[in-house]
N, C-alpha and C positions, 0 to 999 in steps of 0.2 A: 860832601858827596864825592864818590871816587871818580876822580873823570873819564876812566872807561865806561861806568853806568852812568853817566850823565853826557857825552859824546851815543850812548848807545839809546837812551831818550829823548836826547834831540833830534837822533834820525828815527825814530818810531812816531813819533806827534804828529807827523804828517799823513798817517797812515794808521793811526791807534783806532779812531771811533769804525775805520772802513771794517777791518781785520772784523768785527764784531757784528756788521752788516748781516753776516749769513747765519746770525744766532740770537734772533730778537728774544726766542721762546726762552733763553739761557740768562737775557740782560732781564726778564720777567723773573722768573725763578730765582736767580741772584737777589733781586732787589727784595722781592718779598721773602726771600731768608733773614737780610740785613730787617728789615721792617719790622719784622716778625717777635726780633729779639731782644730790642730797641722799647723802652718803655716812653715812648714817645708821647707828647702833648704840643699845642702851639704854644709853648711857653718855657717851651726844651731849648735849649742853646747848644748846640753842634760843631764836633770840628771832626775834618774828614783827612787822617792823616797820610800820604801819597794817594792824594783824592786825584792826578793825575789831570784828565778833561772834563773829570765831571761825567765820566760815562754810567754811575749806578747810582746817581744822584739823584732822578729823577722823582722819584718817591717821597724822597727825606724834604723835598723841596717844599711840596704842599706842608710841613711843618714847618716853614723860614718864613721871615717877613723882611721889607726892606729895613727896618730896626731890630729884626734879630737875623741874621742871616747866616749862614753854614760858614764855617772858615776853612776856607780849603787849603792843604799844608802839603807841600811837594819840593822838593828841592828842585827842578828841571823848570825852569823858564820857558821854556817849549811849549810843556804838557799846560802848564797855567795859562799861557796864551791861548791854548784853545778852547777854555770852557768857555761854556754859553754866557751872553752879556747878558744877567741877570742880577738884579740889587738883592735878590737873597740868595747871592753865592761872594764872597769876598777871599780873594786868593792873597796868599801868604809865600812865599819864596822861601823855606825853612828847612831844614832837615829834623828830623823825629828828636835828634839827639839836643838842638839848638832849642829846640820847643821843649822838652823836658828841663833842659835847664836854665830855664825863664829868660832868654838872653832873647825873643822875640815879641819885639809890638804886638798885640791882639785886642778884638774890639772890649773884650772884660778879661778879669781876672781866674775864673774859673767857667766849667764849662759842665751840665749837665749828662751830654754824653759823646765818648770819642770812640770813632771808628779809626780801624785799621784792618782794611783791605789789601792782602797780598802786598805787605811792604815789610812785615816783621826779619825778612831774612834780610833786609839789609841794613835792619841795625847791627850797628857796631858793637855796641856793650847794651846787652838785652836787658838784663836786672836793672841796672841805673836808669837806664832809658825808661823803662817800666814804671820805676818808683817816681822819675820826674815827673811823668805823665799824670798817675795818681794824684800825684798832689796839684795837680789841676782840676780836679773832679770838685763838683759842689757838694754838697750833702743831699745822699740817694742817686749820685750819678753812677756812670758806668762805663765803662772800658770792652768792648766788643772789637774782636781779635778774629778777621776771616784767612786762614791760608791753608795753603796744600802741606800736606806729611810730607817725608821726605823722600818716601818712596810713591812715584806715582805709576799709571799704568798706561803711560801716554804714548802711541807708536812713534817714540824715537828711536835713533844710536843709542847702543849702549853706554857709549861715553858721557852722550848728555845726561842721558838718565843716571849715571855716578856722579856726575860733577854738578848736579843739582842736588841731589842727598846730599852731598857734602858739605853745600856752602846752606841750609837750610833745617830750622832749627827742628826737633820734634814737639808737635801740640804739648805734649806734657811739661817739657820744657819751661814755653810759653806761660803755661799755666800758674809753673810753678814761681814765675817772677812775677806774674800777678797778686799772687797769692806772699810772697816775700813784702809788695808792695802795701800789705794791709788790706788788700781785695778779699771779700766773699766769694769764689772761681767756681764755674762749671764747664765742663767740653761737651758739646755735640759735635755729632759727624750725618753730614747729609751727602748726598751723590746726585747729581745730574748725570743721565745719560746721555752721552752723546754718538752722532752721527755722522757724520763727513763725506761728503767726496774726496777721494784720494789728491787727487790735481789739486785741491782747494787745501788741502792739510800739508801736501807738502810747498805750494807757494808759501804760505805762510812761516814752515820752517827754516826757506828759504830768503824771508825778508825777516829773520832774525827776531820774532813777536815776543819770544821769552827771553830774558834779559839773561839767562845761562846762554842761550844759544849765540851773544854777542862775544862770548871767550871765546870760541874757537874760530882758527883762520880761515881762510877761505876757502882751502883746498882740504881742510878736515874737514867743514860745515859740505862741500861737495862729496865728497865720502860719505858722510852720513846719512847725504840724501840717496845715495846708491844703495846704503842698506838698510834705507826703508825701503823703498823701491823692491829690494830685491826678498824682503822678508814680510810686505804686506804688499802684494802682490793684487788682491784684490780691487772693486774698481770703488766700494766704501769701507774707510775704517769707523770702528764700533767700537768703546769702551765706555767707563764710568770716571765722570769729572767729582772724584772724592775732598771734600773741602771739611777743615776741624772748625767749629765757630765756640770761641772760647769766649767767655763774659768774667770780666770781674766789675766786681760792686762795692761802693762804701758797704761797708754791714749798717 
């Protein structure tokens, strides 16, 4: 893990589940996406890859047992400190890359079905990581792939919003190294609307909550809150939180 992202998830862990506070209707609508897609049974084995604290957990849980329980795979010793003490959640200290190529402890050998939640743009080598993955799937498993395009329509600076396109891969992409890996692939695309108090949007651009907005210094990240400030003027912003949910499958 690059220690600027992992210096930048240490200082968000203290502060990750609050940030989410004022968006229960969103941790609802997330979770029954991820649910939704998920050919889940109680006898599904689970790993939840930069599963973080365990914040959209919550769902998948009523599938765990204290003998089958979710494997939660985060590189940040932080984020894993803070999930919930519960015997069907088992955290992992791992990067996507270490877990693809089998160099990490796990409670079995293969796994039913693996999430990744908004962590795809930080692999390093997408295809390989992809394929190792794969070859962790049991027969009939699946691979379920949630993240943002790379164009989003989020009231930032325009800087943030290039420097997030940049470092972030496009769904198709994704898709296609599922599908390299031996998967059966589909893409949806679903949208939450959202709503905000302005104050409340920009503290939080201002305490760094997307891990792009931890690149820039602090006298750029105050700039940029100027031109929010000076370009959403109003006293709520409004847009649509657009997310790709990719599935690949044993065939």
């Amino acid at each position: 893990m690059d220690e600027h992202v992992e210096d930048h998830y240490t200082h968000l862990a203290e502060t990750y589940d609050s940030t989410w506070a004022h968006r229960p209707d969103y941790l609802d609508w997330m979770e029954e996406q991820i649910h939704s897609r998920l050919s889940l049974s109680d006898e599904r084995r689970l790993a939840d890859i930069g599963a973080g604290t365990g914040l959209f957990l919550r769902r998948l849980m009523r599938h765990a047992a204290p003998g089958r329980p979710i494997v939660c795979v985060d590189p940040s010793r932080a984020m894993l400190d803070r999930l919930p003490s519960d015997p069907r959640l088992v955290p992992v200290r791992a990067t996507a890359e270490e877990l693809a190529g089998g160099g990490v402890e796990l409670p079995w050998s293969t796994f039913d079905g693996i999430i990744i939640k908004e962590a795809v743009h930080h692999f390093t080598a997408l295809e390989s990581t992809m394929a190792g993955l794969a070859g962790l799937l049991a027969p009939g498993g699946q691979i379920l792939v949630v993240t943002l395009p790379p164009r989003i329509g989020y009231p930032l600076f325009p800087e943030a919003l290039d420097r997030f396109a940049a470092g972030h891969p496009e769904p198709r992409q994704v898709e296609e190294a599922l599908r390299a890996a031996g998967l059966r692939t589909a893409t949806e695309f679903a949208a939450f609307p959202v709503r905000i108090d302005r104050g409340l949007w920009m503290k939080l651009v201002e305490g760094r909550w997307m891990s792009v907005l931890s690149s820039f210094t602090e006298a750029e990240l105050t700039a940029g809150l100027q031109w929010i400030a000076e370009h959403h003027p109003g006293p709520t912003l409004e847009f649509d939180d657009r997310f790709a949910f990719i599935t690949g499958r044993i065939p």
